[in-house]
C-alpha positions as CSV (number, residue, x, y, z in Angstrom):
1,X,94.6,93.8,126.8
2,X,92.9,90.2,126.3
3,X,90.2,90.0,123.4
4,X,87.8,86.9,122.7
5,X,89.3,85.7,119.4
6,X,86.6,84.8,116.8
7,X,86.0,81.5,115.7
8,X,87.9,80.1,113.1
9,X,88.4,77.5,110.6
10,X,91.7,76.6,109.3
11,X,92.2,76.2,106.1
12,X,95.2,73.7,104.8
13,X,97.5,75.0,102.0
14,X,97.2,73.5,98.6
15,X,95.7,73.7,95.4
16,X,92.0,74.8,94.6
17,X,90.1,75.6,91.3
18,X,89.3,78.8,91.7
19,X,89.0,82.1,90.0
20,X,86.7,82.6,86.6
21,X,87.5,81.4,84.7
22,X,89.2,78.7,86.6
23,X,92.5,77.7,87.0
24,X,94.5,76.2,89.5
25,X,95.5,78.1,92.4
26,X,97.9,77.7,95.2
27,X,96.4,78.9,98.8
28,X,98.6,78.3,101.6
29,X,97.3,77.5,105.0
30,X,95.1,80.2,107.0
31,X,92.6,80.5,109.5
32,X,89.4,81.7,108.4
33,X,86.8,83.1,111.2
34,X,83.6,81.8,110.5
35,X,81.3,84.5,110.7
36,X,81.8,87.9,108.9
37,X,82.8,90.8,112.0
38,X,79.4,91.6,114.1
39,X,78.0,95.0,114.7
40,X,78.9,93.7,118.3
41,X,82.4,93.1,117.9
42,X,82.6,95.9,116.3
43,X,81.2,98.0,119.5
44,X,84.2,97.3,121.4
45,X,86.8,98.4,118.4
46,X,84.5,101.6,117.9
47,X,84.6,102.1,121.9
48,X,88.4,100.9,122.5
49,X,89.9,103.4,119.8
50,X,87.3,105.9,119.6
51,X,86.3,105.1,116.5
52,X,83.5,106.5,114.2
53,X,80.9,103.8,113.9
54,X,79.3,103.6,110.6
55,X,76.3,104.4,109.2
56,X,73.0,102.4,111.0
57,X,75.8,101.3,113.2
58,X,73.8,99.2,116.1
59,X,76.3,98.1,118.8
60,X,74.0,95.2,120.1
61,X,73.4,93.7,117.0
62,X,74.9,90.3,116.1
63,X,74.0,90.7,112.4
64,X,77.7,91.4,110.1
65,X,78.6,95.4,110.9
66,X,77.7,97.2,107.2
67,X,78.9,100.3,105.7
68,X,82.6,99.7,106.9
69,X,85.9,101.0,104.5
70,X,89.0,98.8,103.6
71,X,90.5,101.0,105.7
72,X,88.1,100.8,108.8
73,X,88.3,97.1,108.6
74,X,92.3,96.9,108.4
75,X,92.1,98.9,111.2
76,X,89.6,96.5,113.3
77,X,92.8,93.9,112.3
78,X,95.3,95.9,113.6
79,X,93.3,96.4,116.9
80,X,92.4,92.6,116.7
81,X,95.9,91.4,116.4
82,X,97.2,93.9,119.2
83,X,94.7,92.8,121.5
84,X,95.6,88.8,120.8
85,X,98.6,89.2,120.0
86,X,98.0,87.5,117.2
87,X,98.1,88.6,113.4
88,X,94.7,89.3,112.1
89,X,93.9,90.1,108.7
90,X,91.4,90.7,105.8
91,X,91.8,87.6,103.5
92,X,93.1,88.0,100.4
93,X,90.6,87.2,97.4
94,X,91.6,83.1,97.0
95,X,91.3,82.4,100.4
96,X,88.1,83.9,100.9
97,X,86.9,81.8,97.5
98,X,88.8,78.4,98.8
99,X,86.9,78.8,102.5
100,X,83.4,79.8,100.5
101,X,83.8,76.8,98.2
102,X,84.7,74.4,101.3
103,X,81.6,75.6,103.0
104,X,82.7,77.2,106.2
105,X,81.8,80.7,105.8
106,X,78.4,81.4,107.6
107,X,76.1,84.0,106.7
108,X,77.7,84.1,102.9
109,X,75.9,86.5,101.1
110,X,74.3,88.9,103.7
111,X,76.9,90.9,102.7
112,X,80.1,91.8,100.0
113,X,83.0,91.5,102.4
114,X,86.5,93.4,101.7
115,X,89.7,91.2,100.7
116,X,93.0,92.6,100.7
117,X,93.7,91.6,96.9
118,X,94.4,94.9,94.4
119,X,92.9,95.0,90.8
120,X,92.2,97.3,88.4
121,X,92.9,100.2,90.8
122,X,90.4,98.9,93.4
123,X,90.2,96.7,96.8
124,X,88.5,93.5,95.7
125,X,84.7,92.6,97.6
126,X,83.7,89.0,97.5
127,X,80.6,87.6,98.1
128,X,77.4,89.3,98.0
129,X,74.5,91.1,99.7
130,X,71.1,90.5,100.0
131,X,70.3,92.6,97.6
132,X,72.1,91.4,94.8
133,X,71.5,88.2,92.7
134,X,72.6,84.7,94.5
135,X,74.2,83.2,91.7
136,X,77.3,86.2,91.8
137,X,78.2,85.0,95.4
138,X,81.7,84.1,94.6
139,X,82.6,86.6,91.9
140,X,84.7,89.2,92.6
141,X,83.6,92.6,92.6
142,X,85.9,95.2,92.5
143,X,84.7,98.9,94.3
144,X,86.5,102.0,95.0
145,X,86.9,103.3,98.5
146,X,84.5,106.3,97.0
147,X,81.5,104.2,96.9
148,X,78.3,103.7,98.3
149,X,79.5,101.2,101.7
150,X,75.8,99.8,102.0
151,X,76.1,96.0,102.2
152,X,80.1,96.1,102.6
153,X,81.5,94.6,105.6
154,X,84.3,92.1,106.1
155,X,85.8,89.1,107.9
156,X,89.2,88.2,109.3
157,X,91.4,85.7,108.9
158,X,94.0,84.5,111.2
159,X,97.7,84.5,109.7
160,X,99.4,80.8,110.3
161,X,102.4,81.6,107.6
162,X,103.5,85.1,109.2
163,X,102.6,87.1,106.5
């Protein structure tokens, strides 16, 4: 099986200010797709595996899909990377802040997007949706799997240091 990779941004390792209140960071190198994972990409996960498409779920769409789990979008990765052959995963919380702050995520804040960092006995969500103030773009927000999904989605990140 041959999938279009997304389009991606790599990231070099090294240190960033990052975090609140900052502090210097170490990120190694990563490649960062540009764009959050469409409603269309999407569609062919949701067809391919059989998936339950979320809520509002429009398979045309090319807005970012919404209403996804952590554990929906690390299984879009696992599909992803078995399709490329190619490891695909959810950024953890610095790399998502280091590629926000170099200004090659588009469509930052249409919605929070999943990490895979752990905190306080909840995934981490970066970024934010439309409907929350502009100014908390880069703080984290951390948001048990029970919650309300609206406005969560996520973006991939391609792993350059095997992890």
């Amino acid at each position: 099986m041959s999938l279009a990779e997304p389009d991606v941004v790599v990231i070099p390792a090294g240190d960033a200010l990052l975090d609140a209140p900052p502090r210097t960071i170490h990120v190694n190198i990563f490649a960062v797709a540009r764009a959050p994972v469409s409603n269309r990409d999407y569609a062919a996960f949701v067809a391919a595996e059989s998936h339950q498409a979320p809520a509002g779920f429009d398979a045309a769409a090319a807005r970012p899909v919404e209403q996804v789990s952590w554990a929906d979008a690390v299984g879009y990765c696992r599909w992803l990377s078995l399709g490329t052959g190619r490891v695909y995963r959810l950024p953890d919380e610095y790399e998502w802040e280091k590629a926000a702050r170099a200004g090659v995520l588009d469509s930052l804040g249409q919605i929070r997007e999943w990490t895979n960092t752990w905190r306080d006995g909840a995934r981490v969500l970066r970024g934010g949706s439309t409907a929350d103030p502009r100014d908390d773009a880069f703080f984290s927000r951390r948001m048990p799997a029970t919650d309300d999904l609206r406005g969560v989605g996520f973006r991939v990140v391609h792993s350059m240091t095997g992890r």
